[in-house]
Rosetta silent file (secondary structure, phi, psi, omega in degrees, C-alpha in Angstrom):
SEQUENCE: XXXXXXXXXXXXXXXXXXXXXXXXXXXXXXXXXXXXXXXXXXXXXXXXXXXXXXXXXXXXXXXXXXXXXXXXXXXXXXXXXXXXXXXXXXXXXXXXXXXXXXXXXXXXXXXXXXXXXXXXXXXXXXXXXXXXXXXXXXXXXXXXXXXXXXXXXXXXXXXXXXXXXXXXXXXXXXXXXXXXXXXXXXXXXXXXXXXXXXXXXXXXXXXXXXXXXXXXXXXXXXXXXXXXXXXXXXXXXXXXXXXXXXXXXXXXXXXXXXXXXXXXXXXXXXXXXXXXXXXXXXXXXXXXXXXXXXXXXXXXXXXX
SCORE:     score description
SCORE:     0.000 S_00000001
   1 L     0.000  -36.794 -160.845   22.893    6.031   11.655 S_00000001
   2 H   -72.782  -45.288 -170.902   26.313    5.398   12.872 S_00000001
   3 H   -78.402  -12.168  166.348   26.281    1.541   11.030 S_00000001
   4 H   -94.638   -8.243  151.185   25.200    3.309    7.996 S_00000001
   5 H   -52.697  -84.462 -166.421   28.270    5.938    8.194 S_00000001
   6 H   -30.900  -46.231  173.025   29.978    3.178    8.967 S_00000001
   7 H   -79.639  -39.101 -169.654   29.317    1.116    5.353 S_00000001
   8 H   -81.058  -16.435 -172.250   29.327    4.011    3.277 S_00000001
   9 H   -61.052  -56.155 -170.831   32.524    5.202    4.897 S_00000001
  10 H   -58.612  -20.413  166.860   34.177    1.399    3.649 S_00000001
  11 H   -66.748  -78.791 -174.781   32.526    1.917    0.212 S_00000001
  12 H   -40.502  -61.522  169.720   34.421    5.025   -0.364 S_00000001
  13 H   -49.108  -28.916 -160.153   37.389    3.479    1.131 S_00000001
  14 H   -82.616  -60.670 -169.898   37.694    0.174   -0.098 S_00000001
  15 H   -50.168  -49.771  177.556   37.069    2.213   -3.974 S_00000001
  16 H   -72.743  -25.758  159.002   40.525    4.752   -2.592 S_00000001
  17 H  -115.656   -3.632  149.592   42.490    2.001   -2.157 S_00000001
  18 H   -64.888   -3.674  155.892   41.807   -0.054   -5.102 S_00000001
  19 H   -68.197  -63.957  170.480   42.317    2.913   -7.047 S_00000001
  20 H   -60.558  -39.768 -179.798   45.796    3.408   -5.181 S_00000001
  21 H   -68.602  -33.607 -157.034   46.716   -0.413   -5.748 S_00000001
  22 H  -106.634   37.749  144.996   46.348   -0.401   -9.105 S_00000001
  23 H   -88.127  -35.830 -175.096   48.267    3.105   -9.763 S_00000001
  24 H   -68.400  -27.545  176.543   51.519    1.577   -7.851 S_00000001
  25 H   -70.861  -33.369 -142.187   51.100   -1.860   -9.849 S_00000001
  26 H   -90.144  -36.170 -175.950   50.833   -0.112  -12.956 S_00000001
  27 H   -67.313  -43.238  142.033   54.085    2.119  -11.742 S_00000001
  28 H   -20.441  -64.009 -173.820   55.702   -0.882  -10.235 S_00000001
  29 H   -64.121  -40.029 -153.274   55.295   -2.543  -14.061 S_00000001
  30 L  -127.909  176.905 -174.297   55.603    0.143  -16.504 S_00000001
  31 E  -128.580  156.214  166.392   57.550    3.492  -16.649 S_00000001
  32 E   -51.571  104.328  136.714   55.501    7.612  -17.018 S_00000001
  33 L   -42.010  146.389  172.418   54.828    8.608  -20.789 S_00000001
  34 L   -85.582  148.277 -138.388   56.140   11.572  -22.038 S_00000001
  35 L   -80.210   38.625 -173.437   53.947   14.341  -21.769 S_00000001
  36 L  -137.803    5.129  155.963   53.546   14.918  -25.846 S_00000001
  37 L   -93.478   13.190 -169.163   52.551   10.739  -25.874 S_00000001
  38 L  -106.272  139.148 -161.484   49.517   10.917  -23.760 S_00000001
  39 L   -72.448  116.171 -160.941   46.448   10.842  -25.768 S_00000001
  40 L  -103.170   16.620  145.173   44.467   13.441  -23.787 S_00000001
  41 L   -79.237  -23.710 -173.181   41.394   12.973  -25.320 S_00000001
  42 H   -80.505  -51.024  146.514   41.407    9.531  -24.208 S_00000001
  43 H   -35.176  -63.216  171.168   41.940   10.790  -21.099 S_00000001
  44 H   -44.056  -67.141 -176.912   39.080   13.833  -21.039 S_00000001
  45 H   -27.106  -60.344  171.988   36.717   10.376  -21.660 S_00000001
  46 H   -93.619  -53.520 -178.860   37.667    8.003  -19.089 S_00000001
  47 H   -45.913  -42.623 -148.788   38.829   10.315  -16.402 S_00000001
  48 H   -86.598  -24.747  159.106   35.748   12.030  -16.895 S_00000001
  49 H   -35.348  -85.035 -169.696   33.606    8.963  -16.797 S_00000001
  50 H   -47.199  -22.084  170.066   35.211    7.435  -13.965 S_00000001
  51 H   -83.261  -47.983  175.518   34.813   11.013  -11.931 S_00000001
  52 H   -33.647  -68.838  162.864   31.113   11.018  -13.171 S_00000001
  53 H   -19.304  -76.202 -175.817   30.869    7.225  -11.470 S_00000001
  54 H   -69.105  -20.970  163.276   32.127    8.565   -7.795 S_00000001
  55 H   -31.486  -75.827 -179.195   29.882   11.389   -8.420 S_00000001
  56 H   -36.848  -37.725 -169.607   27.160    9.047   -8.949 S_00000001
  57 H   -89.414    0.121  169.212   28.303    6.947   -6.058 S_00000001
  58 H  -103.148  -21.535  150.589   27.997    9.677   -3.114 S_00000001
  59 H   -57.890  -71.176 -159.742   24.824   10.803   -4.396 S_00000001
  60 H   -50.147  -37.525 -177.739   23.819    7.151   -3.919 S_00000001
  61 H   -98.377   13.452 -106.346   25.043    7.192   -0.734 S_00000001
  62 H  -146.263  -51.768 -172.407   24.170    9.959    0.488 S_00000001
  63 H   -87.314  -34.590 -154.885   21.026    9.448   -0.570 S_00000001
  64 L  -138.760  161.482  164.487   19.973    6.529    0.319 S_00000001
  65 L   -56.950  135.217  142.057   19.521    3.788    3.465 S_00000001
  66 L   -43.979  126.510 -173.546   21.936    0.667    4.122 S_00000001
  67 L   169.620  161.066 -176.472   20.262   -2.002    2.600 S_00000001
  68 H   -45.861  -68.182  136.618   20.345   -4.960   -0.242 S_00000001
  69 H    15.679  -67.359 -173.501   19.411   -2.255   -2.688 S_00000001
  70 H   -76.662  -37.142 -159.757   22.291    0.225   -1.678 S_00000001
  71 H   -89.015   -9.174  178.746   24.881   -2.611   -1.492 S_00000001
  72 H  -105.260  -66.315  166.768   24.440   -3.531   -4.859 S_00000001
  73 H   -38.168  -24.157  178.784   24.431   -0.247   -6.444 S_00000001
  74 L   -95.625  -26.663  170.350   27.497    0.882   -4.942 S_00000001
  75 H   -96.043  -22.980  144.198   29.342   -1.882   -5.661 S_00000001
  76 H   -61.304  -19.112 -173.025   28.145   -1.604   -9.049 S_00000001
  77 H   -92.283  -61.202 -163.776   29.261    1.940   -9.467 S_00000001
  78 H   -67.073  -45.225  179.758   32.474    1.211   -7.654 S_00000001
  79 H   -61.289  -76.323 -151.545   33.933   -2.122  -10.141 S_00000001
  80 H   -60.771  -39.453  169.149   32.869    0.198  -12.950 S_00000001
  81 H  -100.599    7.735  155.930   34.394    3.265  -12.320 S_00000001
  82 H   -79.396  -32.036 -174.161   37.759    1.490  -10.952 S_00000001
  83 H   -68.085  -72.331 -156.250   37.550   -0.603  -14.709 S_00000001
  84 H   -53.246  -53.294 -161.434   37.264    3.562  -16.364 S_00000001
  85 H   -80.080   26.440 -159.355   40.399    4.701  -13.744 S_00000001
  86 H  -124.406  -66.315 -159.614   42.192    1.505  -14.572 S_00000001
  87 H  -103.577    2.038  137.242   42.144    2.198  -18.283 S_00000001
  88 H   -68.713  -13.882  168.840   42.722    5.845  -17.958 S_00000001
  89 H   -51.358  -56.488 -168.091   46.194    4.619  -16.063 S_00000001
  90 H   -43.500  -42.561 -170.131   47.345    3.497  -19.571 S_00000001
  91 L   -93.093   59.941  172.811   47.730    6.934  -21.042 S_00000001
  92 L  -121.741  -70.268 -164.127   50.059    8.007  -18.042 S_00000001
  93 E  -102.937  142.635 -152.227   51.835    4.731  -17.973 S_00000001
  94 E  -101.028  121.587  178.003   53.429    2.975  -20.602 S_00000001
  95 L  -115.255  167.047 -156.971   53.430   -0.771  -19.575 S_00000001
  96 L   -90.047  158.403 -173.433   56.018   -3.627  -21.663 S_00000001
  97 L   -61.930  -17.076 -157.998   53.979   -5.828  -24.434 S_00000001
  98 L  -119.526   71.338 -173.591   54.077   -9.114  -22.422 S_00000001
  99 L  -132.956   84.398 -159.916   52.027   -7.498  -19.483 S_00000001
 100 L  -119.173   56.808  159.567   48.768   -9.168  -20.787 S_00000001
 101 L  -122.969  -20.952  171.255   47.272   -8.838  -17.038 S_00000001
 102 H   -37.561  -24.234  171.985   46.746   -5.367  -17.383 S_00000001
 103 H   -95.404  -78.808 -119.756   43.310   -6.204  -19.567 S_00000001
 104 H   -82.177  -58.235  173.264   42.064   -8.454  -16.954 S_00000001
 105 H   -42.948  -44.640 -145.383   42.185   -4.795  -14.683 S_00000001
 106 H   -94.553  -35.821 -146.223   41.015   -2.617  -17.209 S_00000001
 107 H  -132.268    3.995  157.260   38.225   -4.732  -18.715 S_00000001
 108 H   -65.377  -50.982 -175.719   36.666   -7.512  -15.901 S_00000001
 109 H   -60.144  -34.170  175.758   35.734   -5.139  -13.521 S_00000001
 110 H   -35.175  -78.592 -168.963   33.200   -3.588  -16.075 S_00000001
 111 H   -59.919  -40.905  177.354   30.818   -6.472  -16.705 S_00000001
 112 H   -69.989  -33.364  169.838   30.939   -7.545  -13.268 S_00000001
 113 H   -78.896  -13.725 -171.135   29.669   -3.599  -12.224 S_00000001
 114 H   -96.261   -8.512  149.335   27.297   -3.566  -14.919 S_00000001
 115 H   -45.005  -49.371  163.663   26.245   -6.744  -13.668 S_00000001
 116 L  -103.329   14.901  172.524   25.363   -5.497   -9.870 S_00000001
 117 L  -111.069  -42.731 -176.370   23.858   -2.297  -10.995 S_00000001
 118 H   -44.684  -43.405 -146.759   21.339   -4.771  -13.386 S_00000001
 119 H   -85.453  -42.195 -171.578   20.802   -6.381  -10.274 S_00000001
 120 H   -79.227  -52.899  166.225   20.644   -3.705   -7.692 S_00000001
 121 H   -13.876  -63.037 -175.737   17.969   -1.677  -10.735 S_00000001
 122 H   -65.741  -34.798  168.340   15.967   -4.665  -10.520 S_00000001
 123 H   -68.889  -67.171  154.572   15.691   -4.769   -6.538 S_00000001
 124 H   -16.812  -58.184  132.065   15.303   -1.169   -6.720 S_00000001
 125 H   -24.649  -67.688  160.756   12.306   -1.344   -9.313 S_00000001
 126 H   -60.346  -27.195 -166.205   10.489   -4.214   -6.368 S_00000001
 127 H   -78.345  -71.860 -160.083   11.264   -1.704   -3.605 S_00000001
 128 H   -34.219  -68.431 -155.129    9.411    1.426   -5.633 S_00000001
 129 H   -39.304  -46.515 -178.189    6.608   -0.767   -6.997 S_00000001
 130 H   -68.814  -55.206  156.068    6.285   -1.686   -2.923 S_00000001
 131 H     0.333 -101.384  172.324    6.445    2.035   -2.252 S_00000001
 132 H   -14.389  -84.449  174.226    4.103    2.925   -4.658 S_00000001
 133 H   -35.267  -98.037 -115.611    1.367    0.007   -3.056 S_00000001
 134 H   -71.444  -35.491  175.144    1.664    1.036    0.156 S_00000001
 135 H   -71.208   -7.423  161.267    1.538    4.863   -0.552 S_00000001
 136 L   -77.422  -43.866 -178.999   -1.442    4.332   -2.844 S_00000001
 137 H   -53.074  -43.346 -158.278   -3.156    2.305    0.280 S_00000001
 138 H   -83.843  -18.005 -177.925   -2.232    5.292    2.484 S_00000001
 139 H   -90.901  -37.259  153.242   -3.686    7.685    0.270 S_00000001
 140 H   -38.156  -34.146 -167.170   -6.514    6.152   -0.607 S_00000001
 141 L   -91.502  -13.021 -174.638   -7.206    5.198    3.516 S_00000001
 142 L   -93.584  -22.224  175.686   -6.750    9.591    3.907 S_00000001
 143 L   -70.450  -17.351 -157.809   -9.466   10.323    0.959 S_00000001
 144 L  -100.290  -32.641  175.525  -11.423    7.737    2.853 S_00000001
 145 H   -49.739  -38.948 -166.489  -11.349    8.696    6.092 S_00000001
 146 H   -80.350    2.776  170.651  -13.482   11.592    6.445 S_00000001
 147 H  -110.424   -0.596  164.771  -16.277    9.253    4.810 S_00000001
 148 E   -81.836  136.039 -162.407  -15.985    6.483    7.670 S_00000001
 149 L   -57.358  158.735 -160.497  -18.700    7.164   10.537 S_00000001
 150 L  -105.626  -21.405 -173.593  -16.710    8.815   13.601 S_00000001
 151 L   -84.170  -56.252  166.414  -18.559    6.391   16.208 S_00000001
 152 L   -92.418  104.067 -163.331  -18.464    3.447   14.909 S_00000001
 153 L   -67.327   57.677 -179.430  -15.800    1.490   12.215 S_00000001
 154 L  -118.492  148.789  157.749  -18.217    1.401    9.585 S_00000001
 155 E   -81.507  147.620 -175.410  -18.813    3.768    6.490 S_00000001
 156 L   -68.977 -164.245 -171.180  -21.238    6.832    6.331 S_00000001
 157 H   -68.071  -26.271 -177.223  -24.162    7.768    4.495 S_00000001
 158 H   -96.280   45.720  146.680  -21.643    9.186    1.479 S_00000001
 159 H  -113.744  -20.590  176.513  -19.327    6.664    1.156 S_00000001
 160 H   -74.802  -12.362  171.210  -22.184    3.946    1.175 S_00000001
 161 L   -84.178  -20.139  179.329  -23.514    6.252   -1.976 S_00000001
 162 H   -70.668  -68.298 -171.774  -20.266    6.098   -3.731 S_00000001
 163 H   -57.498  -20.326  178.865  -20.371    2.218   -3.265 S_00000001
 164 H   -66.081  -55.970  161.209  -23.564    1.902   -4.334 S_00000001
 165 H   -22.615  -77.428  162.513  -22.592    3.549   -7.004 S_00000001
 166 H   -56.975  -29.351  152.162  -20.320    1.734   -8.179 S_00000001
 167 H   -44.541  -68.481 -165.512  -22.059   -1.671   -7.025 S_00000001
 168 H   -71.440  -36.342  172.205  -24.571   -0.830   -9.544 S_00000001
 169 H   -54.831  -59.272 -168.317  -22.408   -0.257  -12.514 S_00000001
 170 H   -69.957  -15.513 -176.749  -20.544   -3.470  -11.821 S_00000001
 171 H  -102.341   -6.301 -177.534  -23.776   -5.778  -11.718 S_00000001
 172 H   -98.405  -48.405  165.294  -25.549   -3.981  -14.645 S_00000001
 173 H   -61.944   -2.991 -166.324  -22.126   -4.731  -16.426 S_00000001
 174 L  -118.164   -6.691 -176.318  -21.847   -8.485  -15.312 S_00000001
 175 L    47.992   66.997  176.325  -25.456   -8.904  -15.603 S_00000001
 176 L  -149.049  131.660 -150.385  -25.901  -10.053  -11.697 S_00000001
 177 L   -63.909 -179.147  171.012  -27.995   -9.232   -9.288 S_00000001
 178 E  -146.423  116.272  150.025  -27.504   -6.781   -6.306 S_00000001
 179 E   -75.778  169.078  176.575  -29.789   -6.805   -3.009 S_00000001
 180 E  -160.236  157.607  173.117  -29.490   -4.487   -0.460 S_00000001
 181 E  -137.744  158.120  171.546  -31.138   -4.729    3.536 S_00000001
 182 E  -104.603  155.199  150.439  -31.883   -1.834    5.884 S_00000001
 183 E  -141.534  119.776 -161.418  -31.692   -2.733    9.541 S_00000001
 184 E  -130.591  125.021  137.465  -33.078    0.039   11.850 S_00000001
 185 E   -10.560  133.128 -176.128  -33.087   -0.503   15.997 S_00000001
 186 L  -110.282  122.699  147.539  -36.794   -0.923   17.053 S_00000001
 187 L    63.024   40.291  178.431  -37.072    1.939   19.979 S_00000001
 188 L   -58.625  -59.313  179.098  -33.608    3.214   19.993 S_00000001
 189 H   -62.501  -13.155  167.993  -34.281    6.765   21.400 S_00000001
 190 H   -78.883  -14.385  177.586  -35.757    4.879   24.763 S_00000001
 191 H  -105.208  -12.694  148.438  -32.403    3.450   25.571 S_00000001
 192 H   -33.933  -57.442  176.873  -30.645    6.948   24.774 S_00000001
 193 H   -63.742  -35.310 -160.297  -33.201    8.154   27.738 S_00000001
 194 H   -93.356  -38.128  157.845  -33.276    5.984   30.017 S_00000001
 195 H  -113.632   11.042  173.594  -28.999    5.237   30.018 S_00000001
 196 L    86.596  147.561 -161.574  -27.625    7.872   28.503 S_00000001
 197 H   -68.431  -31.549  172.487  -26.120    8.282   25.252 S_00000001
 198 H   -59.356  -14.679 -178.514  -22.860    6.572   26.022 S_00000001
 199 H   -86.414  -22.709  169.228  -24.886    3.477   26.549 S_00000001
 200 H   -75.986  -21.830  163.265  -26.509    3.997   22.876 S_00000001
 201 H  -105.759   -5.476  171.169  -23.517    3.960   21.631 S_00000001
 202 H   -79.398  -14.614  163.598  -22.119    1.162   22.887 S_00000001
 203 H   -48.386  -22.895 -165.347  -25.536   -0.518   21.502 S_00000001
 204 H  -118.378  -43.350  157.364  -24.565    0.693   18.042 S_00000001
 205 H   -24.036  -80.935  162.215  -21.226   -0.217   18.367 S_00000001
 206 H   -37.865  -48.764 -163.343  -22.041   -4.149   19.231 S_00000001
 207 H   -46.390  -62.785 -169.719  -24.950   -3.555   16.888 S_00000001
 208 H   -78.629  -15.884  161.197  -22.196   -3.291   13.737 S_00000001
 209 H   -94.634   -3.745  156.272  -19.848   -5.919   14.813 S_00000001
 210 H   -87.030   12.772  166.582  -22.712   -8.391   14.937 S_00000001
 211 H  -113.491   -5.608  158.289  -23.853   -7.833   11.702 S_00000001
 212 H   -90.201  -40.598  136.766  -20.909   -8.067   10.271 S_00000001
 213 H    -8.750  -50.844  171.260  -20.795  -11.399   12.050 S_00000001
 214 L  -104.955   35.901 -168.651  -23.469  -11.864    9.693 S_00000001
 215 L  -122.544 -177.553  177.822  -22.468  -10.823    6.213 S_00000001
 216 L   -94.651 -174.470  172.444  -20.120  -12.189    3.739 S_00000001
 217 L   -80.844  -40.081 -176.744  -16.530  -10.857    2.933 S_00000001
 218 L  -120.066   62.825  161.488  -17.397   -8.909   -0.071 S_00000001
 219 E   -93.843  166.041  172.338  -20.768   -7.457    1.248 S_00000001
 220 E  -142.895  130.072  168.172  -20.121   -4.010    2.485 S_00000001
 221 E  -117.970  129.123 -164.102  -22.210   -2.739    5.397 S_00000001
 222 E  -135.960  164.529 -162.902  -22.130    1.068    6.222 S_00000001
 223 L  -104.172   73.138 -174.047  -24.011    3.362    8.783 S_00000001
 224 L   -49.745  -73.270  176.960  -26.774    5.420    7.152 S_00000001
 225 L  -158.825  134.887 -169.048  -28.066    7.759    9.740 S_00000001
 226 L    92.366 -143.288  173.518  -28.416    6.847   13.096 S_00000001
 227 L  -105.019   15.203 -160.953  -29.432    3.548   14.615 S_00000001
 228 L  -100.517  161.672  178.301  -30.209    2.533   10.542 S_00000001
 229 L  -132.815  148.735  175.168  -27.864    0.056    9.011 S_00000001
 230 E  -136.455  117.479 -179.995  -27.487   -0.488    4.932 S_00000001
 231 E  -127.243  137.006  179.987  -25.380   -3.921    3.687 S_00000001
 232 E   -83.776  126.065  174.575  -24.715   -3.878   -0.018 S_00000001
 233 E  -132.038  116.711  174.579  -24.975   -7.440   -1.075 S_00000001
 234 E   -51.399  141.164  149.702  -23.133   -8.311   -4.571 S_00000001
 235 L    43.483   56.154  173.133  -24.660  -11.234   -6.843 S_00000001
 236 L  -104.501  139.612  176.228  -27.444  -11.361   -4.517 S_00000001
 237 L  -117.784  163.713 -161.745  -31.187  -12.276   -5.359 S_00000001
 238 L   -95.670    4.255  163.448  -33.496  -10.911   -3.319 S_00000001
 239 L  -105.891  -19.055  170.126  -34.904  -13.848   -1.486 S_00000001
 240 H   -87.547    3.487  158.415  -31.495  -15.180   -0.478 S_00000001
 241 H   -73.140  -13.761 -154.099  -31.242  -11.534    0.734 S_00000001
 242 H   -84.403  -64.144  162.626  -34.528  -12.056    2.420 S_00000001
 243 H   -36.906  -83.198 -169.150  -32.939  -14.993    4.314 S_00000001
 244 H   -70.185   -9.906  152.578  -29.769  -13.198    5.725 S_00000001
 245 H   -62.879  -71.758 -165.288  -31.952   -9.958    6.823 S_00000001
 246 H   -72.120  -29.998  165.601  -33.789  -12.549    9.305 S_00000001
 247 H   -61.721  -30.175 -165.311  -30.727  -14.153   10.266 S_00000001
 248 H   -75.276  -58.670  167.290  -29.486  -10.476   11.416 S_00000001
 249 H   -19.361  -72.583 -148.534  -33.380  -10.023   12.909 S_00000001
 250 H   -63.830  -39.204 -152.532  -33.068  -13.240   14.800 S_00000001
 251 H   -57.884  -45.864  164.698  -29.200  -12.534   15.849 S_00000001
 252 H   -15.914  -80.320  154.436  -30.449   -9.376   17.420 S_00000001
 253 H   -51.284  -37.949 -171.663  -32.882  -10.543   19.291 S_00000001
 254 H   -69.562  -46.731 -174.671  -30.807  -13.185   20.898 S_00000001
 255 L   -32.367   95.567 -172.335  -28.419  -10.800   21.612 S_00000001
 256 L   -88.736   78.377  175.889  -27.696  -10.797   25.246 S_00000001
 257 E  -124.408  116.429  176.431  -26.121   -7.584   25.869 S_00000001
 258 E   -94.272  134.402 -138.169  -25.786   -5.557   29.377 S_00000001
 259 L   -79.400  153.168 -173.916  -25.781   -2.160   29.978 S_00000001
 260 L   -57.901  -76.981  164.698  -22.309   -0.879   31.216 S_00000001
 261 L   -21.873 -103.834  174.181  -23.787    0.596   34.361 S_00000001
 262 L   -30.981  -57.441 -161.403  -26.377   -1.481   35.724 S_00000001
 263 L    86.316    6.172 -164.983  -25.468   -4.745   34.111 S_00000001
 264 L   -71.996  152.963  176.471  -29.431   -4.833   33.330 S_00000001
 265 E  -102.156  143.354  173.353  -29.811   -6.890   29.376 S_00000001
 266 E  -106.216  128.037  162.712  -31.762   -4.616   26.743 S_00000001
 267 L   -90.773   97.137 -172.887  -33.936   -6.761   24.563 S_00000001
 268 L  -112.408  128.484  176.641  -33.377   -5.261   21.627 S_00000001
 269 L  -103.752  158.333  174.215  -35.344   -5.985   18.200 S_00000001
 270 E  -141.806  125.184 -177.245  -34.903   -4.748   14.878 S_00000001
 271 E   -81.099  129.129  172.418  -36.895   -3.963   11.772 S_00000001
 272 E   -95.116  137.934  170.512  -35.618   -5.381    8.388 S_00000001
 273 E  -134.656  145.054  168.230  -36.272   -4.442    4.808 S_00000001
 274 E  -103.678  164.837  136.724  -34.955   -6.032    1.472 S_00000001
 275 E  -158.041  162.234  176.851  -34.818   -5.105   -2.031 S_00000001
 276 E  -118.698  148.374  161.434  -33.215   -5.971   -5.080 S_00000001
 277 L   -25.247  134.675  142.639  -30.971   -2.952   -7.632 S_00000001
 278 L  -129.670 -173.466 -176.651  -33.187   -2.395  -10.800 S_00000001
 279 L   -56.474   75.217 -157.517  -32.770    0.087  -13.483 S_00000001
 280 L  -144.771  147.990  165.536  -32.158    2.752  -10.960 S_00000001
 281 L   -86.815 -173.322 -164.442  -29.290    4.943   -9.977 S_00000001
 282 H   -87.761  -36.818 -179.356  -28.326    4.778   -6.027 S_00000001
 283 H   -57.393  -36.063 -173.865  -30.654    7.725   -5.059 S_00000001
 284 H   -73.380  -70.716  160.629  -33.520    5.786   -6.251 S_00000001
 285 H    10.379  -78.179 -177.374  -32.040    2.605   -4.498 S_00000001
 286 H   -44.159  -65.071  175.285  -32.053    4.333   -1.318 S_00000001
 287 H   -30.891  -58.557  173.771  -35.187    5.663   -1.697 S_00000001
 288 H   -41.737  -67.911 -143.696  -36.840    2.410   -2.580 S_00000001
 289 H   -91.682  -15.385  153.413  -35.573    0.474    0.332 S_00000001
 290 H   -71.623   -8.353 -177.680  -36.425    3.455    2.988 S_00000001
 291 H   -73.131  -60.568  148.097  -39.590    3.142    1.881 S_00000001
 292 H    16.064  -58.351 -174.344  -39.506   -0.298    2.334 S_00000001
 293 H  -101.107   -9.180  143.014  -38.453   -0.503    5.656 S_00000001
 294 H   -31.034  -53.989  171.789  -41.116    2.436    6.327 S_00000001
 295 H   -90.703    4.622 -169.446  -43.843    0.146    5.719 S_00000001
 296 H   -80.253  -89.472  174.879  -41.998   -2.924    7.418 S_00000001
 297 H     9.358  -79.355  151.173  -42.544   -0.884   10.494 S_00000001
 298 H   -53.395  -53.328  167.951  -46.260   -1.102   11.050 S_00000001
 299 H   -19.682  -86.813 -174.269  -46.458   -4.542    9.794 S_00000001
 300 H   -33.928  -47.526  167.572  -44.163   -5.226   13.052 S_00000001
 301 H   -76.866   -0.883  147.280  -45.991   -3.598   15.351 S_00000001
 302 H   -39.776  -87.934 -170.231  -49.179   -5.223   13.917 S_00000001
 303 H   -35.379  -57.750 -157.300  -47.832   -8.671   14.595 S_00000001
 304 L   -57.147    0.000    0.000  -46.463   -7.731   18.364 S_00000001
């Protein structure tokens, strides 16, 4: 706070005494018009510019952080409204004809402020646009929260209907397929009894970072209800979905994970179901593939 005092205080200063040099050079050069020569319209114009300008420039600062941004603007604002108080000096002071430096005061500094305010616009223009992203990200991550599962850092059952949603729309326009797999915990509610719920959830927990282990980047896997799992899979056919459901099966099984307590390993299996999107909305989707993994169910315990 102090170093940004500190800078705006030398922007105001540095603009009060360049202002002050070039009234004593002009007085130093030239002699005071008499008050029925000074064109006071001329005057209303540029004074009132050049007060508009430091207006402008204490609002800026005022306003705003130290930074590339600030440092440009203000120093565009300041060469611009010393070029306006420059050539409002003339109609006070009368300076002799072969005083040709008096345009190099009045009419350099301009183009050089309108020069660093282009520049400082243009910085100023990249900062919002980065504004803008990141406050779209943040708003977007606050409509979103309340639809990511509270246990786990996966999305619920409505935000995986939204996506579906939208999933289907983009593959019936692109003409490409969409799969989808269920994965539901064989015998879930026995390790809720037998360790306690905190131990079910760290089982559901692992449970969703390996299977994200096993998905692609723009699959999306979300948290139906429960110990069920749903992964969306984009410009998918339904046998290479077929495929990556039994890799998740197999990973499962393999898993070697020990309960927090004890340290005892849970052999935990899982039932899988596939399908691929047809001319169906997402409720039907759903529908489809609980059935799906409804009859998967007996099958499995068939086999065992």
């Amino acid at each position: 706070m102090k170093s940004m005092l500190k800078m705006h205080g030398l922007t105001l200063a540095g603009l009060f005494l360049a202002a002050n040099g070039g009234v004593m050079i002009y007085l130093a050069a030239g002699t005071i018009k008499y008050w029925a020569d000074i064109n006071w319209m001329d005057v209303i114009g540029e004074g009132g510019t050049c007060l508009i300008l430091c207006v402008w420039l204490v609002m800026l600062l005022r306003g705003r952080p130290a930074g590339r941004v600030t440092r440009l603007l203000s120093l565009g604002l300041c060469f611009t409204a010393f070029s306006m108080w420059m050539d409002m000096l003339d109609e006070f002071i009368r300076l002799p004809p072969e005083a040709i430096w008096d345009n190099w005061l009045e009419t350099a500094p301009m183009p050089v402020g309108m020069l660093l305010l282009t520049l400082g616009m243009y910085h100023l223009q990249q900062e919002q646009r980065a504004i803008n992203a990141q406050m779209s990200k943040r708003e977007q991550l606050f409509r979103e929260h309340r639809l990511f599962d509270t246990l786990i850092p996966l999305a619920g059952a409505q935000y995986l209907r939204q996506h579906l949603r939208q999933a289907l729309e983009q593959a019936e326009t692109e003409q490409r397929p969409l799969s989808l797999i269920a994965i539901d915990l064989d015998d879930f509610s026995q390790i809720n009894q037998r360790y306690g719920q905190a131990e079910g959830d760290q089982v559901l927990q692992v449970m969703a970072q390996l299977l994200l282990f096993n998905l692609r980047q723009q699959d999306m896997l979300c948290r139906l209800a429960g110990d069920r799992f749903v992964a969306v899979l984009p410009d998918t056919g339904e046998s290479q979905a077929s495929v990556m459901a039994e890799d998740m099966r197999q990973s499962i099984a393999s898993l070697a994970h020990r309960t927090q307590r004890y340290g005892e390993r849970l052999h935990l299996q899982a039932t899988t179901a596939t399908i691929m999107a047809l001319d169906e909305d997402e409720a039907q989707v759903l529908k489809r593939l609980n059935t799906a993994l409804a009859l998967a169910k007996p099958r499995l315990a068939r086999s065992a």
